[in-house]
C-alpha positions in Angstrom: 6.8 19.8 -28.9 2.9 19.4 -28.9 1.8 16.4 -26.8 -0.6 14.3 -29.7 -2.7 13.5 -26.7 -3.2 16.6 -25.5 -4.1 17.9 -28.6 -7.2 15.3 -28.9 -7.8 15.7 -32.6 -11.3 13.9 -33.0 -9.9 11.8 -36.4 -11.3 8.3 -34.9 -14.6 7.6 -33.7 -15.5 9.0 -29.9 -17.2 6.8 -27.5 -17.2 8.9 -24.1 -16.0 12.0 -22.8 -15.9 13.8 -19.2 -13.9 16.4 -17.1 -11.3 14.0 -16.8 -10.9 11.8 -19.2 -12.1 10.8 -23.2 -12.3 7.2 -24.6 -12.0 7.1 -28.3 -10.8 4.0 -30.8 -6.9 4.2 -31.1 -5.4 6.0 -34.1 -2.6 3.4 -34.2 -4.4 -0.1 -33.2 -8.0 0.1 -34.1 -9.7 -0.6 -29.7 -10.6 1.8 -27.5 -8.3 3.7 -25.3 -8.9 6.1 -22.6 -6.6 9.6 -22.2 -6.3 11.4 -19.1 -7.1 15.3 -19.9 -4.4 16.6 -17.5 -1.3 16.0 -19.0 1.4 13.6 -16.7 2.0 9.9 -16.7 0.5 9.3 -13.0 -2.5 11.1 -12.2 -4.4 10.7 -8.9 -5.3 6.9 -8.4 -9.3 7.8 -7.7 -9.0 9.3 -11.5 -7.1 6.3 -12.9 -9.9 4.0 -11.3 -12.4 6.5 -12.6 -10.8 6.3 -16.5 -10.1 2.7 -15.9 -14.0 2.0 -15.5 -14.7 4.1 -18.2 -13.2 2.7 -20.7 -14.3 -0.9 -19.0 -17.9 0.3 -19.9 -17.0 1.1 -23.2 -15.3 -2.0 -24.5 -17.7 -3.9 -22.6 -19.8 -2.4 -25.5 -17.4 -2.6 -28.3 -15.7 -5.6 -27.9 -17.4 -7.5 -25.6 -17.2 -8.2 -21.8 -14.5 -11.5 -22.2 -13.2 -10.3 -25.5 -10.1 -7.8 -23.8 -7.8 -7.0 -21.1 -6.7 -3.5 -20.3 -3.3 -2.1 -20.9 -1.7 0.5 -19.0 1.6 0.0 -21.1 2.3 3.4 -22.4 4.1 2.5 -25.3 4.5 5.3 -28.1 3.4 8.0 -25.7 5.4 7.3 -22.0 4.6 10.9 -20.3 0.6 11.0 -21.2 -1.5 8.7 -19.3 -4.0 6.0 -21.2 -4.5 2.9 -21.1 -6.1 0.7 -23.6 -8.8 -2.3 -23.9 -6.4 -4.6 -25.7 -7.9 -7.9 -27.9 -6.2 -10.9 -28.1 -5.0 -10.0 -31.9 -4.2 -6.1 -31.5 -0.8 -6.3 -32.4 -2.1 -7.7 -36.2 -3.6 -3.8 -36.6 -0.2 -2.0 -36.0 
């Protein structure tokens, strides 16, 4: 079985990418989220801080600094880390 986050199909917009991470909008919720590009639900913490403020800068741009909290809830996909800056009416987008 192919891991969808692994496979990192580019079908939403892109806002960052790096040697360990990408932040692109959510296929399913319509805000950014951040993926780890190893594969594993708990990478090293000094990467998670590293994604986490990656994706901070990004929805900092997106949504606005006040506008979202992040989630590190992973819902649909449980063995893939990401982590997502969630608005106050996401769940109206599933």
């Amino acid at each position: 079985m192919t891991c969808l986050l692994c496979e990192a199909a580019k079908i939403t917009t892109w806002h960052f990418e790096d040697e360990h991470c990408w932040v692109a909008d959510c296929e399913v919720c319509d805000v950014p989220m951040v993926v780890w590009k190893g594969h594993g639900a708990e990478p090293p913490e000094e990467i998670v801080e590293h994604m986490v403020a990656r994706l901070v800068e990004v929805a900092d741009l997106v949504l606005g600094s006040t506008e979202y909290r992040v989630d590190r809830v992973m819902r649909q996909i449980p063995d893939h880390f990401h982590a997502h800056a969630r608005t106050a009416t996401w769940w109206f987008k599933v």
